[in-house]
Phi, psi and omega in degrees: 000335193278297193327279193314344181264305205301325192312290199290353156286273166008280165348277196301335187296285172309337134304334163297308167316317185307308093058282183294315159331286179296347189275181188266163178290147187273145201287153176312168160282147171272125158334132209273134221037058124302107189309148193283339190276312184313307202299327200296333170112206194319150165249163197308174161290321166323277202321283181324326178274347163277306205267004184268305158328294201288316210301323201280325172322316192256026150105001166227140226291322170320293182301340171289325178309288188287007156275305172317333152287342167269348156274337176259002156272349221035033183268108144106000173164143197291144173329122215199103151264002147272334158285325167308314156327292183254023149307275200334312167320313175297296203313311194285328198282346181258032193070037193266107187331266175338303171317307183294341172303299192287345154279350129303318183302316193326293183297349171273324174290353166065035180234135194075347170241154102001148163291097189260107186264349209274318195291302197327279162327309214286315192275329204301304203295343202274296185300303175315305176301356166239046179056037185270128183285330177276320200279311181295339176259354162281309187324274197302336181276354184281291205320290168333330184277309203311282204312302166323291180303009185288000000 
């Protein structure tokens, strides 16, 4: 007899939970001077490519990198692979890996540069010697072309 009344409580306990389980959570309060892109969740590339600017503007070497990369991706502003040059150019002239790779690709693909191959290797070898595995295998594919074309 106890079974049958708990049981249809029970029932009703547990749908009601479900019930709540599914609805959606109510959104935080936004933090009082919260920028509308915080509130908004991540923000775009656009966004990302402004505050990649001013930093790179004052001289840092991460954000010249990831501006060059957002120019030579277009994501988020349009595609400049000579302005992309040259972050990369900052960033790699200060010893940034990556940079110097992606300022070899410019030259070896030749966008945004003349096609260099002699510049490309200068940057492939800077990065390769530190041990970036795409730099070391473009670096070994200039050498390979040379040895062909002979």
């Amino acid at each position: 007899m106890r079974i049958r009344i708990l049981l249809p409580a029970l029932l009703l306990a547990l749908t009601a939970w479900g019930a709540a389980l599914a609805a959606p959570a109510a959104a935080p309060a936004a933090s009082p001077g919260a920028s509308p892109a915080a509130e908004k969740g991540p923000a775009s590339h656009a966004e990302a490519a402004k505050w990649f600017r001013k930093a790179a503007g004052k001289g840092h070497v991460p954000a010249q990198y990831m501006l060059g990369l957002l120019l030579y991706d277009g994501k988020g502003i349009p595609k400049d692979y000579k302005e992309a040059g040259k972050w990369f150019r900052k960033a790699a002239e200060k010893d940034h890996t990556s940079a110097q790779y992606m300022l070899g690709l410019l030259n070896y693909d030749g966008k945004g540069v003349p096609k260099n191959f002699d510049e490309a290797a200068k940057w492939f070898r800077k990065a390769a010697e530190k041990d970036h595995t795409s730099a070391q295998y473009m670096l070994g594919l200039i050498f390979y072309n040379k040895t062909n074309a002979r």
